[in-house]
C-alpha positions, 0 to 999 in steps of 0.5 A: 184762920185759927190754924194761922194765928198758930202757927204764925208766932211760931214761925216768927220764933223760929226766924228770929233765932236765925243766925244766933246759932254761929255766934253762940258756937264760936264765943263759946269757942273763944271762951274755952280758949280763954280759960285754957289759956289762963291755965296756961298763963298760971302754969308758965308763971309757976315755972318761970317760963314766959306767960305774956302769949297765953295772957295776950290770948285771953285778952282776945279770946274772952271778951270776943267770946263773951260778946259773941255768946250775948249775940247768940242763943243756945236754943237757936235753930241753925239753917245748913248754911249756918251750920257750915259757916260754923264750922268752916269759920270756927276752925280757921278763928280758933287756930288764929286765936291758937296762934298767939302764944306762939308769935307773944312767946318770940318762937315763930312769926306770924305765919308760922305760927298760924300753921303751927296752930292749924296744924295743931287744931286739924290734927296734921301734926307738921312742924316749923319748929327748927329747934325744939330746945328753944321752946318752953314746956308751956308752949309744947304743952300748948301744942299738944293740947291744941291738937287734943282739942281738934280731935275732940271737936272732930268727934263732935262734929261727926255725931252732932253737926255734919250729920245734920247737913245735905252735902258732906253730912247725912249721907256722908256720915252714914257712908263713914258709919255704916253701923252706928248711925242707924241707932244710937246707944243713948237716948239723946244725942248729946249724950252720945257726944258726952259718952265719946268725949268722956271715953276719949278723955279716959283713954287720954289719961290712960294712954299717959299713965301707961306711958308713965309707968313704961318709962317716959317723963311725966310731962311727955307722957302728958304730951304724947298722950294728947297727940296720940289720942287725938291722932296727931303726931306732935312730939315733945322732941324733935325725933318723936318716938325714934328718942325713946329706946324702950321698944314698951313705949312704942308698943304702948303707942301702936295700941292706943294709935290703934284705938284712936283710928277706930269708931270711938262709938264702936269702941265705947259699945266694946267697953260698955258690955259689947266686946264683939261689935268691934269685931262684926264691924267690917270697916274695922275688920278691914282696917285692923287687916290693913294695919297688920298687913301694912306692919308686916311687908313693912317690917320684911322690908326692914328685915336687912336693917333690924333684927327680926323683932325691931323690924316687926315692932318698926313696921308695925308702929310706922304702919299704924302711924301713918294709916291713922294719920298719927303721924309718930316717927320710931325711926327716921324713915328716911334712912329706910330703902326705897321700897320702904318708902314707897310703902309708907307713901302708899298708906298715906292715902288710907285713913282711919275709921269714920267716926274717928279722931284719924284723918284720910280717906278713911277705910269704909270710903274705899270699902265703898268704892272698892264694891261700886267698882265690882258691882259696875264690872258684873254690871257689865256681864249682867245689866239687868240684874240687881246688885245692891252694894253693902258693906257688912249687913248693910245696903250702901244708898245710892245717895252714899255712894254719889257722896263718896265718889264726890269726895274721893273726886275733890280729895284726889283733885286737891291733892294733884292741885298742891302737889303740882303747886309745891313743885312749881314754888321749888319743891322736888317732886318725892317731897311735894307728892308727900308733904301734899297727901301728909297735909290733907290726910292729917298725917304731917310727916311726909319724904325727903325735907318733910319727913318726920324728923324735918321741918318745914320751916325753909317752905315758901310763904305761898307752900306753906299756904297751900299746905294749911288750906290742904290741912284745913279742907281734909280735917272738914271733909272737903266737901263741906269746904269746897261748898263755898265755892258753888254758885248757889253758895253766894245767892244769900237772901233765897238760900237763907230765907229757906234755911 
């Protein structure tokens, strides 16, 4: 009897914090929008550019924020269904709210704006900007800050939500992180979080001033920075990269597009004292291989176009760009051969480093699925023996590898779907297969219309639709938003009463 009058009240605590934890995350959401957008409203007006967007943004975004925080709680203790409907909702309202300055500001229409947005809050990077002379500052800033947000919130996401779910969570994120995630190189967790968002945020302002000092306008410097960091893409000009003549500027852009693709816990341990756990990480091994392999047929390739050094520096810079899901432009590679093209097409489906702000497959899953394959070939030589899989020093669960195959399965079946779709809406093959892997690795720029120095302004309603839920679903891993989709998401009163 005393044991259950102790632990009744706790249980009745606990109950009654459920279904605070979403409200609290999504007002505080909307409240940090509000403020950036007054920022936004003050810098508008001190330059005589229209403010009456971000004005309208904060008119939304603060009360529901506030109201939203009072409904919630900062001590609640979240179920996993809670989590991902955190998650899936934050990033469609945020990019909803994001979308105001665009459609106040008279540049885009409701629909437009909105893919502007969520291409801006996912990372992707793809653009219905048809004239870029047109748009205000503020609004260009807006846009690069949008996607410096989503890298960010990505980066949380990893260290402190997806970890604590059953389905593309734990086990995806040990699969994603094959070092990292067994210990953590701060006490707490949170100031795990804080440690990486204090490192992306230097390496922001440092990216910026080098860009500066190289010659780039203050203002694009700012801009270009958010998108690199955040492996985003958005330029400040229609012609990305290719507008810039000083090859300093790219090669600035190839280091830090570099540094954006990789852990940024593995990064933060190399400039805290541990310069080597870079280099005896083999996901970043491979990764740093495939980049500079990718670089270099690129740039033999390219080696009838350019000189020896352009073709290396253009190579180089495209294959980091896309295998990051940067998405920059240094040329516009529409004007490359075919064998070029395909090239491009190829790393596409790559990705970055888990526990990086880059989008994709990302390159410990094909690690992964890579050694599966091997191991079932030897299998069938040897069915009696023992062969673990392992990527470095570390044994790959079963359960990681399950994760891993469910996702490339999902990845690869969305991919086909929208491809398909888009050719049906109208849509040439080359473009559709493109624009369709750019939009679910996060990347933007595809081939034919969609390439970097193109818009996807003339896309159908239904296309651009189709490319925002590819957009959407790759920046949260797929399989957190196929979830929604299974029976057993739907059957509410016993899934929650579980937690």
């Amino acid at each position: 009897m005393t044991t259950t009058a102790r632990t009744q009240p706790q249980r009745t605590r606990r109950d009654t914090s459920r279904g605070k934890f979403f409200p609290y995350v999504l007002g505080t959401g909307f409240m940090a929008l509000s403020f950036a957008a007054t920022a936004f409203a003050i810098y508008a007006l001190a330059v005589g550019e229209p403010f009456h967007g971000f004005a309208a943004t904060v008119l939304v975004a603060l009360p529901a924020g506030l109201y939203l925080r009072r409904l919630g709680s900062p001590d609640a203790d979240p179920s996993r269904r809670e989590a991902l409907i955190t998650v899936l909702l934050s990033w469609l309202f945020l990019p909803a709210l994001g979308a105001i300055p665009y459609v106040f500001g008279g540049q885009l229409p409701p629909l437009d704006a909105f893919f502007e947005s969520m291409s801006g809050f996912t990372t992707t990077g793809a653009t219905t900007i048809q004239d870029f002379s047109l748009v205000p500052d503020s609004l260009l800033l807006w846009r690069a800050v949008s996607q410096w947000v989503g890298g960010v919130g990505i980066l949380v996401l990893f260290l402190a939500v997806f970890p604590q779910l059953a389905i593309a969570g734990r086990q995806m994120f040990h699969a994603e992180m094959p070092g990292p995630s067994q210990e953590r190189f701060t006490p707490r967790l949170r100031q795990t979080a804080l440690a990486v968002v204090a490192l992306y945020a230097a390496l922001t302002i440092a990216c910026a001033a080098a860009y500066a000092v190289a010659g780039m306008a203050p203002f694009d410097a700012l801009a270009h920075a958010f998108g690199t960091l955040a492996a985003g893409g958005f330029s400040a000009n229609a012609a990305s990269f290719a507008d810039y003549s000083a090859p300093a500027l790219q090669w600035i852009a190839i280091l830090f597009m570099t540094l954006s693709g990789a852990s940024f816990i593995l990064v933060f341990r190399a400039v805290s004292g541990q310069p080597r756990a870079l280099l005896r990480d083999a996901e970043f091994r491979v990764y740093i291989g495939i980049l500079v392999v990718g670089g270099g047929i690129l740039a033999m390739l390219l080696a009838g176009e350019y000189g020896t050094a352009d073709a290396i520096r253009h190579g180089l810079f495209q294959s980091v760009s896309i295998v990051t899901s940067t998405g920059f432009a240094s040329a516009d590679f529409r004007e490359w051969g075919l064998p070029a093209q395909g090239m491009i097409l190829a790393l596409l489906f790559v990705g970055g480093c888990g526990g990086s702000a880059s989008g994709g497959v990302k390159v410990v899953r094909w690690l992964i699925i890579a050694k599966h394959t091997a191991r079932e070939v030897r299998h069938a030589i040897h069915p009696r023996a023992v062969l673990p899989v392992r990527v470095g020093d570390r044994i790959v669960s079963e359960d990681a590898i399950r994760a891993v195959g469910a996702f490339i399965t999902l990845y690869v079946g969305l991919f086909a779907f929208t491809t398909i779709a888009l050719v049906f809406l109208g849509a040439d093959f080359t473009s559709a297969f493109s624009a369709s892997i750019a939009s679910l690795g996060n990347t933007g720029p595809g081939l034919g219309p969609y390439a970097p120095i193109g818009q996807l302004d003339e896309l159908s309603a239904v296309g651009k639709l189709l490319l925002m839920f590819a957009m959407y679903a790759g920046r949260l891993e797929v399989v957190t938003v196929f979830v929604i989709f299974t029976p057993g998401w739907w059957r509410l009163p016993r899934v929650w009463s579980r937690g």
